[in-house]
KOLTORMI-660807 format. One record per residue (C-alpha): y, x, z. Coordinates in steps of 0.5 Angstrom, whole numbers, padded with zeros to 4 digits, always signed. Each point is the difference from the previous one (the first is absolute). Layout:
// KOLTORMI-660807
YXZ...
// end
This chain:
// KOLTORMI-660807
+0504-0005+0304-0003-0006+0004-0008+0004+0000-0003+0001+0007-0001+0008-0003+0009-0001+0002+0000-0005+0006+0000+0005+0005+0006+0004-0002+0003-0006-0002+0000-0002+0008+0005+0005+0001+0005-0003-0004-0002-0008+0001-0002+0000+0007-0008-0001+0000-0004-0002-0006-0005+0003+0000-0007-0003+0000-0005+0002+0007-0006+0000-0003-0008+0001+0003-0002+0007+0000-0005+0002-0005+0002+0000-0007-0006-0001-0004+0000+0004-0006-0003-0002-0007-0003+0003-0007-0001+0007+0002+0006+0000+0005+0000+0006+0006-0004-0004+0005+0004-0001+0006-0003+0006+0004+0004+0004-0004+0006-0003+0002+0004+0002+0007-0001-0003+0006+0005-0002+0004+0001+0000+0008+0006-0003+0005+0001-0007+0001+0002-0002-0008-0007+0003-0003-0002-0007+0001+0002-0007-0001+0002-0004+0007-0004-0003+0004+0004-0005+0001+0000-0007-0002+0002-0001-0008+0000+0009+0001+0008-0001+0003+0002+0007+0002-0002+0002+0008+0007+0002+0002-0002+0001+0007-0005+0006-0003+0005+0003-0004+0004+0005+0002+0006+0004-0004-0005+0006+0000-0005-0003-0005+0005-0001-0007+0000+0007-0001-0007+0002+0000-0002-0008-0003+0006+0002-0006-0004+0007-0002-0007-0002+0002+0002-0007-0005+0003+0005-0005-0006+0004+0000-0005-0006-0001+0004-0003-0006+0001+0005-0003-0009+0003-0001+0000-0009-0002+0004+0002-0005-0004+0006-0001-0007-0004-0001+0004-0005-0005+0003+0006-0004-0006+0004-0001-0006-0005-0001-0004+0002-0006+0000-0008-0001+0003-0003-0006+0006-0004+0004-0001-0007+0001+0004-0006+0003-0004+0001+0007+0000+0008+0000+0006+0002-0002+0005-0007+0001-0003-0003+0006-0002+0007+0003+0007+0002+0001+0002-0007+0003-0006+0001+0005+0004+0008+0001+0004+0002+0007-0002-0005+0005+0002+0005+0006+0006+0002-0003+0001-0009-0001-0001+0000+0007+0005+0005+0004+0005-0002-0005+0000-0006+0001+0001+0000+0007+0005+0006+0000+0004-0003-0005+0001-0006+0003+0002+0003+0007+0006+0004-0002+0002-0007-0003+0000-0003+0006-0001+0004+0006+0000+0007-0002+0002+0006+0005+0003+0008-0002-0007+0001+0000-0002-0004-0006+0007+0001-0003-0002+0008+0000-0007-0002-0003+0002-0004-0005+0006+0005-0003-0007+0005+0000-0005-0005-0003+0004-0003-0005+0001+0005-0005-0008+0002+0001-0001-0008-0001+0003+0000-0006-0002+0007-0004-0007-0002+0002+0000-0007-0004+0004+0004-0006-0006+0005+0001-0005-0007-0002+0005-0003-0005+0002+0005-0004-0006+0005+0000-0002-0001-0007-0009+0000+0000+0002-0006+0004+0005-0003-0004-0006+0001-0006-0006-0004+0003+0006-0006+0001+0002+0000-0006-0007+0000-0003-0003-0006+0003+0008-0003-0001-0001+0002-0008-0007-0004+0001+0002-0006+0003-0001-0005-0006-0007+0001+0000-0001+0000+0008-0001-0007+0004+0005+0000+0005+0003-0006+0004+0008-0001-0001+0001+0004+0008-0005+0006-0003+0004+0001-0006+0007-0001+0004-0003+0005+0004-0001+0005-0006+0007-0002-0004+0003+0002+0007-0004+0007+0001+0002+0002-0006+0006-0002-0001+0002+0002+0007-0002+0007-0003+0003+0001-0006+0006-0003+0005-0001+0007+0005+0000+0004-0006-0007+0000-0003+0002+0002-0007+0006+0005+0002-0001+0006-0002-0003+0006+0005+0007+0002+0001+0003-0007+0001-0005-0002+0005+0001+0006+0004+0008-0003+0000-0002-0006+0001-0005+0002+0006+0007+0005+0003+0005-0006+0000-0005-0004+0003-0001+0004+0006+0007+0001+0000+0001-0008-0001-0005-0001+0006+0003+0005+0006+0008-0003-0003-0002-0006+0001-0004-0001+0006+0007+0004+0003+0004-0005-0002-0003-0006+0003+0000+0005+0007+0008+0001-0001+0001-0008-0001-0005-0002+0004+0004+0005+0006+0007-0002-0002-0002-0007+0001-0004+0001+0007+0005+0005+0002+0007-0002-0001+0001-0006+0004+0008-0002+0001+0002+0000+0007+0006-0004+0003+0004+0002+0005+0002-0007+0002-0004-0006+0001+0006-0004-0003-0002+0005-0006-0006-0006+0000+0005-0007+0000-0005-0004-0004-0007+0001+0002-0004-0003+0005-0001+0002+0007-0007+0003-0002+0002+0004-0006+0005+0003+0004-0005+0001+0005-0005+0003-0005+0006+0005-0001+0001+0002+0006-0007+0002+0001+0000+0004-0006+0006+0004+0002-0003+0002+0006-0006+0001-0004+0004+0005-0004+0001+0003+0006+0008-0003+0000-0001-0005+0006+0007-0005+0000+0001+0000-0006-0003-0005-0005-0004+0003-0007-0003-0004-0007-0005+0003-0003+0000+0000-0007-0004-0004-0004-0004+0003-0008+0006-0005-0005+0007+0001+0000+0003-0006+0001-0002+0000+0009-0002-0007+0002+0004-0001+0007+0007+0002-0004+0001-0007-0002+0000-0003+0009+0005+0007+0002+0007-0003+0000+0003+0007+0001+0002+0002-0007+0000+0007+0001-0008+0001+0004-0002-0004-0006+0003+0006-0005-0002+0005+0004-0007-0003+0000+0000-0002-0007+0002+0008-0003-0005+0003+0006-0005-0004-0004+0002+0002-0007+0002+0007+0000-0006+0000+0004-0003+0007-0004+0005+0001-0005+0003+0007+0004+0005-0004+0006-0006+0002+0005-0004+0006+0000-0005-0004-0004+0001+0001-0008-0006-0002-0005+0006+0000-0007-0003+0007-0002-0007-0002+0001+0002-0007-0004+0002+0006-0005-0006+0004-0001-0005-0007+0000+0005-0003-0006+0000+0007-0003-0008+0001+0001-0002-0007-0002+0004+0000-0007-0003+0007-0002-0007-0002+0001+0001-0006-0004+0003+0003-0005-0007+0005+0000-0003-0007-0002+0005-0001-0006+0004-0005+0004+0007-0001-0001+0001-0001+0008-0005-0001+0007+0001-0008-0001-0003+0000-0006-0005+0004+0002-0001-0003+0007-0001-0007-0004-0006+0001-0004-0004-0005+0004+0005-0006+0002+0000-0006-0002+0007+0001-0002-0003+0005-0004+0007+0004-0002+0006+0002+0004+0004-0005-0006-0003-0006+0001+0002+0001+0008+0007+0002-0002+0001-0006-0004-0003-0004+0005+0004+0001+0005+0006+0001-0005+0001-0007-0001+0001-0002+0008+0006+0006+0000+0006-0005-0002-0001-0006+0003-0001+0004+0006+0005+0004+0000+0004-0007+0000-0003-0003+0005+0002+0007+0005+0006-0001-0002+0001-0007+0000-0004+0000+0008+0005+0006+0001+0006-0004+0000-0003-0006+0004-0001+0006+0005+0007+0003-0001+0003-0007+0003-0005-0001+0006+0003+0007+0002+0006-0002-0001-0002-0007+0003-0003+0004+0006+0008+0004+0001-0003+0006-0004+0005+0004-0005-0006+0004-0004-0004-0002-0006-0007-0001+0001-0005+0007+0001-0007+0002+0001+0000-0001+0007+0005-0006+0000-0005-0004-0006-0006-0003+0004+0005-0002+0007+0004-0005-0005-0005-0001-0005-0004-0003+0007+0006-0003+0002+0001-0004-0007-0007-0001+0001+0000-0004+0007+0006-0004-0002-0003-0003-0007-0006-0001+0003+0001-0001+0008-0006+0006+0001+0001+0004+0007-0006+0006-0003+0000+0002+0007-0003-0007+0002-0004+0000-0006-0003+0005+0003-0002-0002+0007-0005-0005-0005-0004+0006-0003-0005+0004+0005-0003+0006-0002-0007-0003+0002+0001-0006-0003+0002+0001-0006-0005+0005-0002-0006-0005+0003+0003-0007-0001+0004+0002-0005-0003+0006-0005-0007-0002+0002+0001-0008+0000+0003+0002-0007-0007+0004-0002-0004-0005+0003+0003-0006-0004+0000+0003-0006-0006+0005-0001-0005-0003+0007+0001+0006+0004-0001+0000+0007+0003+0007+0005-0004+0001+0006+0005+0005+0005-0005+0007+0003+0003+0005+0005-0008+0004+0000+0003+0004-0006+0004+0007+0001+0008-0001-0003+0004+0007-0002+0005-0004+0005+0000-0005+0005+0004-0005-0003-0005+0000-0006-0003-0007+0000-0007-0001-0004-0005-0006-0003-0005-0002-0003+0001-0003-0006-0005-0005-0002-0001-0004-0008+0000-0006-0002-0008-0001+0000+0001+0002+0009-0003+0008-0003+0004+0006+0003+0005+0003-0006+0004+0005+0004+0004+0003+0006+0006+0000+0001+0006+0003+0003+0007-0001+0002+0004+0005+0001+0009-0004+0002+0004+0005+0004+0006+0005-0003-0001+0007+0004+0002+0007-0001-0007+0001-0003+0000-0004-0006+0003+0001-0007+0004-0007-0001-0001-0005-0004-0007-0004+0000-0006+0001-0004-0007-0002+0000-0006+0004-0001-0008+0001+0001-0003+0004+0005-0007-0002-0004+0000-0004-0007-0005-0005-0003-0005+0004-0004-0007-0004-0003-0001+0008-0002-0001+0001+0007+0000-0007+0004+0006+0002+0003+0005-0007+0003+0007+0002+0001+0004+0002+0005+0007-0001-0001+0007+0002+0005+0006-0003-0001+0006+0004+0003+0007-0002+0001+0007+0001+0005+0001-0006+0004+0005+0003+0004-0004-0001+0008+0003-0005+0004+0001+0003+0008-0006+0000+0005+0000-0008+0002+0004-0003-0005-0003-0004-0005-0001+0003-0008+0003-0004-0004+0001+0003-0007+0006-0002-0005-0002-0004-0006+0001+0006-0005-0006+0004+0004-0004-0008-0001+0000+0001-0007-0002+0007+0001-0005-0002+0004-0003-0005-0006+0002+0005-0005-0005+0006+0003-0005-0004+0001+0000-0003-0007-0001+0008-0001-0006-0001+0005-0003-0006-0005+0000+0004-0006-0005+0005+0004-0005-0005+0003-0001-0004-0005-0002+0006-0004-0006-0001-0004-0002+0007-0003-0005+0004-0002+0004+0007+0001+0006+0002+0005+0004+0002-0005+0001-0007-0002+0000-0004+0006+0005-0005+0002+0007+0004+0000-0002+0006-0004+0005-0004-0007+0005+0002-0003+0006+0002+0004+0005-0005-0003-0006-0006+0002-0002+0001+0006+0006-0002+0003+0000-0007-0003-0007-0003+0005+0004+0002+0005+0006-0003-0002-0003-0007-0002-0002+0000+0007+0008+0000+0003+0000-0007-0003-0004-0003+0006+0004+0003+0006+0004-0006-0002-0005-0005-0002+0001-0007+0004-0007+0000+0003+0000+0007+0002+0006+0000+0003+0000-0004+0004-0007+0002+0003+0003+0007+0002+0007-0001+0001-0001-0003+0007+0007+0002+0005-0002+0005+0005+0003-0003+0006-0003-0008-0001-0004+0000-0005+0004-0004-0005-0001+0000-0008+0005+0003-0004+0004-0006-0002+0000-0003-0007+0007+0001-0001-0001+0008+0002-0005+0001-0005+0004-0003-0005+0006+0004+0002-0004+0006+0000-0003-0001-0008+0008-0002-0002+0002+0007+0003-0004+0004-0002+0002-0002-0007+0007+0003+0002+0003+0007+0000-0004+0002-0007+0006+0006-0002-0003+0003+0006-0007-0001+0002-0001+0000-0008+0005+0005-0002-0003+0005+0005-0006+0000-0002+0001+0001-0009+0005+0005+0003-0006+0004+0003-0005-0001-0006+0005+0002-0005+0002+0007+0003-0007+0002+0001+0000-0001-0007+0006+0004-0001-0004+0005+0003-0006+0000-0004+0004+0000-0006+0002+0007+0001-0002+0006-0005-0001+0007+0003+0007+0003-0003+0002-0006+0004-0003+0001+0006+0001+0006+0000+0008+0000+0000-0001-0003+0007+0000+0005+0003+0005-0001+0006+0000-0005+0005+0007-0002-0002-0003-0001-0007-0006-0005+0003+0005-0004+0002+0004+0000-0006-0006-0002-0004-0001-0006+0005+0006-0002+0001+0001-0001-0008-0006-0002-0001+0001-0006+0004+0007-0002-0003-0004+0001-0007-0004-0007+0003+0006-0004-0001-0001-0003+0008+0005+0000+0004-0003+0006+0004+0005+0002+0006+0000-0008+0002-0008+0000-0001-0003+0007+0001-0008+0001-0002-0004-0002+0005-0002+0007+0001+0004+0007-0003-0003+0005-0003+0000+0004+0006-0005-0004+0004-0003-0004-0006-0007+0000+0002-0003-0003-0005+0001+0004-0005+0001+0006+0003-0006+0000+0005-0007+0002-0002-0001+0003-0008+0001-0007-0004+0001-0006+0006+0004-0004-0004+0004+0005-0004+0002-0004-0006-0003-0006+0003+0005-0003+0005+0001-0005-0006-0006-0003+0002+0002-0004+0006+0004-0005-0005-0005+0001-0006-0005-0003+0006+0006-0005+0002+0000-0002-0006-0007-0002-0001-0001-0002+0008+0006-0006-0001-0004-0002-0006-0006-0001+0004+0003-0003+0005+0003-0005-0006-0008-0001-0003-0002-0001+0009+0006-0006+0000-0002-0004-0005-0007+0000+0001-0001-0002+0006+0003+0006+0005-0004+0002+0006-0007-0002-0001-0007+0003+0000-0001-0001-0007+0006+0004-0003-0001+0005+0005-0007+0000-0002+0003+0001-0008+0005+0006+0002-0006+0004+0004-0004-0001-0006+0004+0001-0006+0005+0006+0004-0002+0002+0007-0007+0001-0002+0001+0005-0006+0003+0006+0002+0001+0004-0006-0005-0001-0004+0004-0004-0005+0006-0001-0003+0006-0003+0003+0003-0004-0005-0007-0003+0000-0001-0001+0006+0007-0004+0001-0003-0003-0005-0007-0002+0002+0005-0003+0008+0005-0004-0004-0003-0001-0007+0006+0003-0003+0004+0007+0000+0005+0001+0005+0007-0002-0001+0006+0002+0003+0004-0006+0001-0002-0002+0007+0003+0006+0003+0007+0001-0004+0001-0007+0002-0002+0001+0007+0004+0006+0000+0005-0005-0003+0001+0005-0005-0001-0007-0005+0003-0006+0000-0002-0005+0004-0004-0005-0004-0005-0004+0002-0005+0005+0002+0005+0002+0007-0004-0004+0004-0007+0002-0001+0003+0007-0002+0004+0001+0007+0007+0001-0003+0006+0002+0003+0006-0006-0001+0005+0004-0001-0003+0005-0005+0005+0003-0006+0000-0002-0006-0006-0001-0005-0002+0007-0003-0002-0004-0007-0008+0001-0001+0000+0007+0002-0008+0002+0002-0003-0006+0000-0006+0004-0004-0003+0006+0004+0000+0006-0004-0007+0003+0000-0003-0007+0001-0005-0001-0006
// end
């Protein structure tokens, strides 16, 4: 449900979301005055004080969340109350919009809470979490499911053809309603009794799951003996590795900290074949029992809970339930959407395989190519057929200026905006930057901060989120953070990133556009708040201009003379990205389609799953079931540490799908951007008001529509991809040369496009 009456729970599973709003909230038609509703005290009883309300970390102490979570619960919980309870008729404002206006302190405190035990978290804030969570979760039950509510709702929904409501207003009831009727609103007493038990259940299970994963990463580092153990890697990775071992309290020896993906990025420079698979395994069997550490019966119990509350809903299985509001809409169209790539790709993981089994041969090895062995002589293959050194590529991409000449450059050509660094602002870490964002027109937009480095206290992965979202309601502008996990470069050595964490760097600022180009009444439809299987496409799009010639060459400057990149690199680096599609492809459909195998269980069958033994027979044939070439080409995370689905009450359970749904719709855009002129202001000024402007308060399939004056079509990817034929789109659609075989017309309509 995307109503403000649930952002706040939904933080715990999302990472922020939630609005801050101002501090009084006006009641209207006969509602209980707001001297009826509790006052709250400490820190988060207020809206921050500081510019644009950014959270005030350096008053913040770890003694505040609990008392902040019961005073907010508290608080909410009477708001709600008053909008129950009043004697009025129910009305679009008194009832839809009051809810909208609800639990600004509780917004407040999980907001920050939430955001910290992603990024910077302590065993303080993990104990608080495993406490507060199921709180969180039984008290937005209690709002969602409690039916006098749900009759107030439904009765200014059943009236809303005679009302005058804007296009946002009606978004706005349609979601309330919906979002209700979704939580369990027209169940049965006894149902929604259920349906409360599995969530709490869902709620305390989950949030132990991404605790495990998260520890499993942190916490098994790989240790070598030998320093020979490391052949391969610079001077400075070794360096950096025997500094974590005497970190880790093993002095002498050299130590990798594992990174949140299967596949590890320094296995392709390590010669040594062994140390490359005692890194790789380390990493995959990371949670599955090998070590203390094992999430199997949890993945069990959060499969076995997830399908007995759809099938209370009358649902076949959780991805049905669990998509009633993509832009998918149906776990078959996802199915088929990505069915129709399985093929061709399994061919081309064979076909790459077999280039690679005869560079090891080439290479003096006697073993056909493995996991560990893949990147090494992909890479190989690479440097030969395109003459590309990665690790001089490198020495052109410095952390500061690929994010201020090059991310910022790239958001000032297209949209005219200015960033203006501040260090007057408190951070929840020392290596947290932050700006200030200014609009087109010179006026402030936002805040925002930037958060690059890996530690042992962040969850993998990169994301973006608000600490403050835009909101007309309350006159908010929005705050916005990205995260990611740069491995940190020795003290005194420059930082240099590789071009994958470039990309990231491009991909999670488009995220940030999406937020501050929001242009919304109410938070819950502001900037990012879209459909799961949407809201990767912004910032995917936003990849496009890492590459851009202009942009490129403003950024991608030699650390040591100050040299561009020279042409001939860059073109290099766009034909070898091309390259290695089994791989980088394959891991990715792998992952999303045993996610779906997941959602796809009914309770019997979850319920037979009931040794870890058996969790790992049902992974193992589920992923044969793919047809891919699974042992060469594992999922990009296992089940066992596959945090997108199993961290969090929903996340992207029966949704990871979404990063090529949205692919397909970012490579036709890119397409749309090449032949209307690419980088300039007015494309950039047409995508910001027809997409990156709208939140969710439209349909997708039209709002595509209004930005490329057509539905989307799925073309451009495949043949990016090279899963179709060369043609003479290859060119705009950055296609492989060495591409398999035509798959026909296969999924040139987008299915669900109207």
């Amino acid at each position: 449900m995307k109503a403000q009456i649930l952002a706040t729970v939904a933080s715990a599973a999302l990472l922020g979301g939630c609005a801050t709003m101002q501090d009084d909230m006006t009641m209207t038609d006969g509602a209980a005055s707001s001297a009826e509703i509790p006052q709250g005290t400490g820190y988060f009883a207020s809206d921050s004080n500081l510019p644009f309300q950014a959270p005030n970390f350096d008053r913040i102490s770890e003694d505040d969340y609990v008392p902040a979570f019961e005073q907010g619960m508290r608080i909410h919980n009477a708001e709600i109350a008053a909008i129950r309870d009043n004697p009025a008729a129910p009305t679009f404002e008194n009832t839809i919009v009051a809810l909208e206006k609800s639990g600004r302190m509780l917004g407040r405190v999980s907001t920050v809470f939430f955001a910290l035990t992603g990024s910077n978290t302590t065993d303080r804030l993990d104990e608080i979490n495993t406490e507060i969570s199921p709180k969180l979760t039984a008290h937005g039950d209690a709002i969602t499911l409690d039916p006098k509510l749900f009759q107030r709702v439904k009765a200014v929904y059943d009236n809303r053809a005679s009302m005058n409501l804007t296009q946002e207003d009606a978004k706005l009831l349609e979601d309330t309603y919906e979002g209700m009727v979704h939580a369990g609103a027209m169940l049965t007493d006894g149902q929604r009794e259920q349906v409360k038990a599995i969530n709490t259940q869902l709620s305390t299970l989950t949030t132990e799951f991404g605790q495990l994963a998260r520890n499993a990463m942190s916490n098994q580092t790989v240790f070598f003996d030998n320093r020979s153990d490391l052949a391969g890697l610079s001077d400075s990775d070794i360096q950096s590795a025997a500094d974590l071992a005497a970190e880790k309290g093993q002095p002498g020896k050299f130590a990798i900290a594992l990174q949140n993906t299967t596949q590890q990025p320094l296995l392709p420079t390590m010669s040594n074949r062994a140390a490359r698979e005692k890194l790789f395994m380390t990493s995959y069997h990371r949670a599955d029992g090998t070590t203390a550490i094992d999430t199997r019966a949890l993945i069990a119990r959060i499969a076995g809970l997830r399908a007995q509350k759809a099938a209370l809903f009358g649902k076949p299985d959780w991805a049905t339930y669990a998509m009633w509001d993509r832009m998918a809409e149906n776990p078959k169209t996802a199915l088929d959407f990505m069915g129709q790539m399985v093929p061709a790709l399994a061919a081309t993981q064979r076909r790459e395989a077999a280039m690679l089994d005869t560079a090891i041969e080439a290479d003096g090895g006697n073993y056909e190519v493995k996991p560990w062995d893949w990147y090494r002589y992909a890479n190989k293959i690479k440097a030969e057929r395109y003459d590309l050194d990665e690790d001089a590529v490198m020495e052109y991409f410095q952390i500061d200026k690929v994010l201020e000449d090059g991310v910022f450059e790239m958001a000032n050509k297209l949209y005219g905006l200015r960033f203006e660094r501040r260090t007057d602002l408190p951070v929840y870490h020392p290596d947290v930057w932050t700006y200030t964002v200014f609009d087109r027109d010179g006026s402030e937009m936002g805040l925002f901060y930037f958060d690059p480095y890996q530690r042992a206290s962040k969850r993998g992965g990169a994301w973006m989120s608000n600490f403050v979202d835009q909101s007309e309601l309350w006159g908010t502008k929005p705050v916005i953070y990205n995260v990611l996990n740069i491995p940190k470069a020795p003290e005194g050595e420059p930082q240099l990133v590789s071009f994958d964490n470039v990309n990231t760097m491009f991909h999670e600022f488009g995220h940030a556009l999406h937020g501050f180009f929001a242009d919304q009444r109410y938070p819950s439809l502001s900037g990012t708040a879209v459909a799961r299987d949407f809201v990767e496409y912004p910032s995917q799009v936003h990849e496009m201009w890492a590459t851009w010639p202009s942009i490129l060459s403003n950024y991608a400057k030699h650390y040591r003379t100050g040299e561009t990149i020279p042409a001939e690199m860059i073109a290099k680096i766009e034909e070898a990205s091309k390259f290695n599609q089994g791989y980088d492809f394959g891991e990715t459909v792998a992952a999303a389609l045993l996610d779906m195998k997941w959602a796809a269980l009914t309770p019997a069958q979850a319920a037979a799953l009931d040794t870890p033994a058996k969790v790992d027979a049902f992974e193992r044939r589920s992923l044969e079931e793919l047809g891919l070439e699974v042992d060469m080409v594992p999922p990009r995370y296992r089940s066992t540490y596959f945090n997108h689905i199993f961290s969090g009450p929903t996340g992207y359970s029966a949704g990871y799908y979404s990063y090529l749904w949205t692919e397909m719709l970012d490579r036709d855009s890119r397409k749309w951007f090449r032949e209307n002129g690419g980088l300039t202001r007015a494309n950039g000024d047409h995508f910001r008001e027809t997409v990156l402007s709208k939140g969710g308060t439209m349909d997708y399939f039209q709002m595509f529509q209004n930005f490329a004056g057509r539905q989307p079509d799925v073309t451009p990817m495949l043949v990016a991809r090279g899963l179709v034929g060369n043609g003479e789109e290859a060119a705009d659609s950055e296609v492989a040369d060495d591409g398999p075989a035509t798959v026909g017309d296969a999924g040139t309509t987008v299915p669900g496009a109207n």
